[in-house]
KOLMIGU-92446 format. One record per residue (C-alpha): x, y, z; residue in one letter. Coordinates in steps of 0.02 Angstrom, whole numbers, plus 50000, padded with zeros to 5 digits. Layout:
<nodes>
XYZA;...
</nodes>
This chain:
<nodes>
487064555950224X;488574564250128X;489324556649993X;491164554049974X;492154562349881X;493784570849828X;495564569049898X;496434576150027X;497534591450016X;499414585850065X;500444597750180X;502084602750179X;503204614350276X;503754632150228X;505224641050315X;505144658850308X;506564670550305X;507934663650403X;508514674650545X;506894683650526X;505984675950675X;504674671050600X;503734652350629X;503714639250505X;501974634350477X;500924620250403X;500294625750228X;499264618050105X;500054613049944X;499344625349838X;499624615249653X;498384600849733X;496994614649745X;497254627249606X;495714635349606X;494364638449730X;495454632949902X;493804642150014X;492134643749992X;492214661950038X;492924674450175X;491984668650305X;492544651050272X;494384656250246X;494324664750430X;493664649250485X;495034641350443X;496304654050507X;495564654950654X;495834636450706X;497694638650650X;497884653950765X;497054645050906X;498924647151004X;498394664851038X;496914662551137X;496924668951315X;498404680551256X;497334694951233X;497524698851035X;496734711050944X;496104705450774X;496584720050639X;495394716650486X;496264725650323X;494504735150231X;493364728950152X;493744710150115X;494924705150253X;493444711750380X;492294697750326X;493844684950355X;494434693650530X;492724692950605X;492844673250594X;494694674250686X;494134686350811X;492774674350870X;493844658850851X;495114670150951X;493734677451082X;494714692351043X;494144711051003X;493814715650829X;494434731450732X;495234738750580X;496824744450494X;496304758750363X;497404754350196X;497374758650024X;498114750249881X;499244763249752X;498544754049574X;499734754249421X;498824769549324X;498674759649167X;498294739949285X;497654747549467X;497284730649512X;499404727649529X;499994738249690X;501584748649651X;501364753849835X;500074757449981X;499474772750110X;498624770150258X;498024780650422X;499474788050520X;500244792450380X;500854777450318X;501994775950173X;502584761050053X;503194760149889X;503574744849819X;505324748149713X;505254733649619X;503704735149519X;504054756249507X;505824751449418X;504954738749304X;503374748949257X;504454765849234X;503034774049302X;503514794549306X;503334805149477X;501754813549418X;500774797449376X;501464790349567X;500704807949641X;499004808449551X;498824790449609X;499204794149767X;497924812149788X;496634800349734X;496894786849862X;497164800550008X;495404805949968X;494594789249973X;495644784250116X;494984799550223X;493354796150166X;493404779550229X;494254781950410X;492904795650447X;491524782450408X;492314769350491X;492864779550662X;491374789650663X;490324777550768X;491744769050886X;493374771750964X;494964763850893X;495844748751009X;497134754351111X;498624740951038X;499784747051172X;500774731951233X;499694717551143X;499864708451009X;499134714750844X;498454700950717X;498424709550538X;497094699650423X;496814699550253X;495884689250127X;497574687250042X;499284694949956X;499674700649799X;501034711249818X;501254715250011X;501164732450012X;499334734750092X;500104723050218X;501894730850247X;501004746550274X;499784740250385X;501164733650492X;502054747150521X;500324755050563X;500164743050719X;502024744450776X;501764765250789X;499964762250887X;501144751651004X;500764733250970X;502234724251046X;502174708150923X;501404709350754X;500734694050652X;500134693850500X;498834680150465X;498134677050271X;497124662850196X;498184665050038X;499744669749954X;501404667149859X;502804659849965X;504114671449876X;503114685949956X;502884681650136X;504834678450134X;505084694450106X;503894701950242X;504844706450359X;503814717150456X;502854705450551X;503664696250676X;502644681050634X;501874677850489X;500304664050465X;499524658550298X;498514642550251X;498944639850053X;500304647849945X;500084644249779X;501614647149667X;500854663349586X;499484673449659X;498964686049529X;497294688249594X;496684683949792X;494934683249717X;495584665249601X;495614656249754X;493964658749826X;492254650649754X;491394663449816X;492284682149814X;490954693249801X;491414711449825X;491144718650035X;490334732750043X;490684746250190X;488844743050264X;489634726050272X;491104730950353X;490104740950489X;488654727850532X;490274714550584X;491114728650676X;489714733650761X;489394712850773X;490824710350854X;490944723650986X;489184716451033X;489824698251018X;491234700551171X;490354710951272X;488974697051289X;490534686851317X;490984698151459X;489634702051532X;488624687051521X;487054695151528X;487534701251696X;488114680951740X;489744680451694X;490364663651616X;491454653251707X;493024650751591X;494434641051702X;495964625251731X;495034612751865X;495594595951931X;494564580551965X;495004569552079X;494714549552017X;495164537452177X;496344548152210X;497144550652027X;496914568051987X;496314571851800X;496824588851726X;495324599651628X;494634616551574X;492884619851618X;492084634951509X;490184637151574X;489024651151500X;488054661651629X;486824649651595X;487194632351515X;485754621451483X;486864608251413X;488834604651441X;489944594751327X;491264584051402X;492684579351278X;493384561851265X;495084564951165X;495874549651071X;497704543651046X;498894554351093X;497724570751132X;497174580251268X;496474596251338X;497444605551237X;497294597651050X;496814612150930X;495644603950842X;494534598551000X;494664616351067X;494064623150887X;492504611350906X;492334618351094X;492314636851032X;491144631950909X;489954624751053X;490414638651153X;489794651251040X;488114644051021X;487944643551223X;488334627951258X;489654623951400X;491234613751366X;492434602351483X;494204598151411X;494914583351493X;496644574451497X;495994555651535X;497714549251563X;498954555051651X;500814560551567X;501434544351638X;500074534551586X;500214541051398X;502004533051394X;501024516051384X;500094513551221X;498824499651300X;498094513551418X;497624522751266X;496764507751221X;495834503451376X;494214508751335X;493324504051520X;494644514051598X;494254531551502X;492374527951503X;492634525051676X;493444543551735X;492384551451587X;490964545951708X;491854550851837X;492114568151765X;490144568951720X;489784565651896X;490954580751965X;490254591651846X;488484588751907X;488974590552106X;489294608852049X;488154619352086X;488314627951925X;488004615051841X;487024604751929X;485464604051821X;486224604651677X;486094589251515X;487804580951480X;488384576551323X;489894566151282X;491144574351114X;492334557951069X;493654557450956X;494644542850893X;494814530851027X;493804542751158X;492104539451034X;492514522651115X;492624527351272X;491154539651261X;490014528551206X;490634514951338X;490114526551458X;488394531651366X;488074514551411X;488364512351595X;486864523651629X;486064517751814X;484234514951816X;483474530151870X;484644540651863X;483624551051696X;484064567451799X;486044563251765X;486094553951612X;486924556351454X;485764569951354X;486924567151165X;488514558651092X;489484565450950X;490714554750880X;492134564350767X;493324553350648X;493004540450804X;492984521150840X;491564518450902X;491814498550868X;492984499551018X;491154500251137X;490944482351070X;489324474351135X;488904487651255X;488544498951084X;486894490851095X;486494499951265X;486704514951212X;485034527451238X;485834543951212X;485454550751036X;487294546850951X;488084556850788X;489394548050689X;490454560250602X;491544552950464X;492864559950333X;492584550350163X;494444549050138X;494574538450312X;493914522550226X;494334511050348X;493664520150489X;492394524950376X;492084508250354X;492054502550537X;490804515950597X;489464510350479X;489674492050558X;489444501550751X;488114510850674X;487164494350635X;487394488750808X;486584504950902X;484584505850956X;484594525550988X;484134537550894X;485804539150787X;486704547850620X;488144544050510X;488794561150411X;490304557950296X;491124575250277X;491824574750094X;493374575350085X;494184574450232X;495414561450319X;495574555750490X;496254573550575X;494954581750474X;496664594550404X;495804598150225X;495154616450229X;493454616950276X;493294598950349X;493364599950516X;492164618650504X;491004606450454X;491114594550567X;491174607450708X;489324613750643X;488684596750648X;489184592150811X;488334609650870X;486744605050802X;486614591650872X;487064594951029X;486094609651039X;484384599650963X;485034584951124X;485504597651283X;484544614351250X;482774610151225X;482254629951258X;483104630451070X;482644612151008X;481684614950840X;481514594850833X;480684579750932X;481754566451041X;481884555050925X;482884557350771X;482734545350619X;484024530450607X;484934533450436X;
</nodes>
């Protein structure tokens, strides 16, 4: 079991530029966590990629910035389902401090200078032009490795999503912008993991801008990252090779392409409101139970369901209450009524014939662990060919299944932040109560949304595992019955 551990990380807004058009976005204060915000790039896309969930089913194009923002975009592209390419870019170093940008080049001829730093450093014309013959080299060098073994993405009338692993000075970025706006991207967003607020305000080029944690100064990206070990270009080409084979699996499905739509269910006549995603072929399917005040469409369940997704498991979103119904608190709280039409949903989902011999697992969250494992419970004898295969409970209360908690046979995971004490606190007393095969995992750190960075990653891996050890046993490494902990 993990230990708790350290506190939250408060959030606050930021307005950008006003008149600018860009979004105000939720951003971690950046003097709570000093040092070491992400474990690494892939970690920091991650991250990202859950805050950029909005763009899925837009068709984006994720635009990693060479070589470290590759490592990062790779994680949004596949949080995204969205192709993966590059922006060529290269930094124009100070001659006497190259790590400080006085400007940046890029393919297409692109051009900034950064005035600012040029009028402070008094650096002369020739200096600025040696720099520059010396990045033109390496920059050609680089495009003709990079292009030599695929086509760019046509950005003509999509939306271009420039990532980095962070910003310094802005001028890789500016210029990277302006890159996507002349290969005809209609809307161009810049998405970081880090930097200064007084810089993004003045980044004007993107018409949106997106960053998790802007720390007063950012001298150096590689200060807030525990792990910022240099990318290589073999690096850069394995994940762009990864990714082109990534979506067209997702495409093709193997030649069984993957069922990815809105459905309705019909409940005595009340009609519940879903998205079914189902691989080619989907050994196990995950139905989500959301809690207060949630739905199909909470980001943070639909992160989880990528998550699932990605490791071939099939997902159904549901809305158990109607609009109207939300407007009354109690129904929230009615824990036989959403284990009810979950059942109901589990039921529809097997009279499918795509689905129809496929294991069912129950995600719950807040009051829906409830409700999940309410329904875990009401398994009919005989009925092993339609039970419940796995339950994954995620910052849930499972206390609300009262006594039936001891009726529950599916193999159940408890997933708890350590900075949600009470509810902490409550899920080791359900926990006591259970006779399956059962977990508690206390992510460190987190709180009851699972916000911090990193948190709810985790939590998203766990549930995977377990669902895939529960509903695929082609890929189960492990016996039925797990160890009570």
């Amino acid at each position: 079991m993990k230990q708790e551990g350290a506190a939250p990380v408060s959030w606050f807004k930021i307005p950008f530029l006003e008149g600018s058009g860009h979004r105000s976005e939720n951003i971690p204060d950046g003097k709570h966590r000093a040092m070491g915000i992400f474990e690494d790039r892939a970690d920091a896309g991650r991250q990202l990629g859950l805050r950029l969930d909005y763009l899925r089913g837009q068709d984006p194009v994720v635009l990693g910035l060479p070589r470290g923002g590759v490592p990062v975009a790779f994680e949004v592209a596949a949080a995204l389902g969205a192709p993966l390419d590059v922006i060529v870019v290269r930094k124009l170093g100070l001659p006497f401090e190259p790590e400080l940008a006085m400007g940046a080049i890029g393919e297409d001829n692109a051009y900034v200078l950064d005035q600012r730093v040029l009028s402070a450093t008094r650096v002369k014309q020739e200096e600025l032009r040696a720099v520059e013959r010396r990045e033109h080299a390496l920059l050609d060098d680089r495009v003709a490795r990079y292009r030599s073994r695929r086509k760019r993405i046509d950005l003509k009338g999509r939306t271009a999503v420039i990532v980095d692993d962070g910003i310094a000075t802005g001028s890789t970025a500016r210029a990277a912008c302006s890159i996507a706006r002349k290969r005809g991207a209609v809307r161009v967003i810049l998405a970081v993991p880090v930097a200064s607020a007084q810089v993004l305000s003045t980044l004007t080029e993107a018409d949106d801008v997106v960053c998790l944690a802007t720390p007063r100064n950012v001298t150096a990206v590689g200060y807030h990252y525990r792990d910022f070990s240099p990318t290589h270009d073999d690096e850069v080409l394995r994940l762009l090779g990864a990714a082109a084979d990534r979506l067209e699996d997702a495409i093709s499905g193997g030649g069984d392409p993957a069922l990815d739509d809105d459905v309705q269910i019909d409940v005595q006549g009340m009609w519940l409101e879903g998205h079914l995603y189902l691989p080619g072929e989907a050994a196990g399917v995950v139905i989500f139970a959301h809690g207060s005040g949630s739905g199909r469409k909470s980001p943070r369940n639909r992160f989880v369901a990528s998550t699932l997704q990605r490791a071939g498991l099939g997902t159904l979103l549901l809305d158990l209450l109607s609009p109207a119904e939300e407007l009354d608190r109690s129904n929230v709280f009615n824990i036989e009524l959403l284990a009810h039409r979950l059942n109901a949903a589990k039921y529809w989902l097997h009279s499918r014939p795509e689905a129809a011999s496929s294991t069912v697992g129950y995600f719950g969250a807040s009051t829906g662990a409830g409700a999940a494992l309410w329904a875990a419970a009401e398994q009919r004898e005989g009925e092993q060919g339609e039970g419940i295969g796995a339950v994954v409970s995620r910052g849930g209360r499972p206390d609300l299944a009262g006594d039936r908690l001891n009726l529950v046979r599916a193999p159940t995971l408890l997933i708890v932040g350590s900075a949600d004490h009470r509810v902490l606190e409550l899920n080791r007393q359900a926990q006591a109560l259970l006779r399956c095969p059962n977990r508690l995992e206390v992510v460190k750190g987190a709180t009851h949304l699972f916000e911090e960075p990193g948190t709810l990653q985790e939590a998203a891996v766990l549930a995977r595992d377990w669902f895939a050890r529960y509903l695929m046993p082609r890929k189960s490494s492990g016996g039925a019955n797990a160890p009570q902990e």
